[in-house]
C-alpha atoms as one frame of an Amber mdcrd trajectory, in Angstrom:
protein
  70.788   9.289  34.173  71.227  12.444  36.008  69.500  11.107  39.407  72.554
   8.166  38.794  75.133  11.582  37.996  73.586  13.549  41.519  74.018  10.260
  43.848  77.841   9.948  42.551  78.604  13.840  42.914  77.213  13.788  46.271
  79.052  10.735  47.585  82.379  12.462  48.439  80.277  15.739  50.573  78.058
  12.986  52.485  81.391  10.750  53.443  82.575  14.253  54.844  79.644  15.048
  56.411  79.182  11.684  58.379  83.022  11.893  58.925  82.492  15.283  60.757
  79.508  13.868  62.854  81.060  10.394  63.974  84.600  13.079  65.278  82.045
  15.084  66.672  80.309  12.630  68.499  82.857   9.973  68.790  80.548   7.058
  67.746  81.979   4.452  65.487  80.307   3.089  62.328  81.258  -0.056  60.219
  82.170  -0.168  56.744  79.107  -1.796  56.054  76.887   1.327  57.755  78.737
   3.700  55.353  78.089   1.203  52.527  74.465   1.217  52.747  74.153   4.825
  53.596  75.868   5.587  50.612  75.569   3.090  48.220  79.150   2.662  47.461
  81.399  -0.420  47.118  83.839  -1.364  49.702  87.105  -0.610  47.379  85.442
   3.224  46.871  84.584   3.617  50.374  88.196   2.582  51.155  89.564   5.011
  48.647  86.848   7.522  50.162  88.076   6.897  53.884  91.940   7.292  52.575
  91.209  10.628  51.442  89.763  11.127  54.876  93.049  10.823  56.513  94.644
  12.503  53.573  92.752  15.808  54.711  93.544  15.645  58.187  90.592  13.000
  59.750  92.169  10.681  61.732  90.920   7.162  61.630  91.115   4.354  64.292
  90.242   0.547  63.577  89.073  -1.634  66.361  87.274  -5.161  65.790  83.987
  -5.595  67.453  83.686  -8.869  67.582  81.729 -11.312  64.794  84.481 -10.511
  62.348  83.418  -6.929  62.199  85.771  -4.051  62.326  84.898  -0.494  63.625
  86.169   2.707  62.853  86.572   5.887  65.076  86.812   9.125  63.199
């Protein structure tokens, strides 16, 4: 139960920590990348990327073709 307790608490620091590396680099990444890396589901990732913007990241959507949409940090 705990290893299920770490991966939850640790969720919010890695979506900042990939947030500061795709501004830094200015690569995009699809909401399915961020999905797998982090193993959460698309309505918490959204929630996850809206408190993004709510602390200052700002975050552009682009489609990339093949009904997949990209997202610039």
């Amino acid at each position: 139960m705990s290893t299920i307790t770490n991966a939850s608490e640790n969720s919010p620091r890695a979506l900042v920590g990939i947030a500061k590396y795709l501004s830094r680099t200015g690569k995009p990444a699809t909401l399915d990348q961020l999905h797998k890396k982090l193993g959460l589901k698309h309505s918490t990732l959204n929630l996850g990327l809206q408190a993004l913007c709510d602390l200052g990241f700002k975050i552009k959507y682009r489609e990339s073709g093949l009904d997949r949409q990209e997202f610039l940090i």
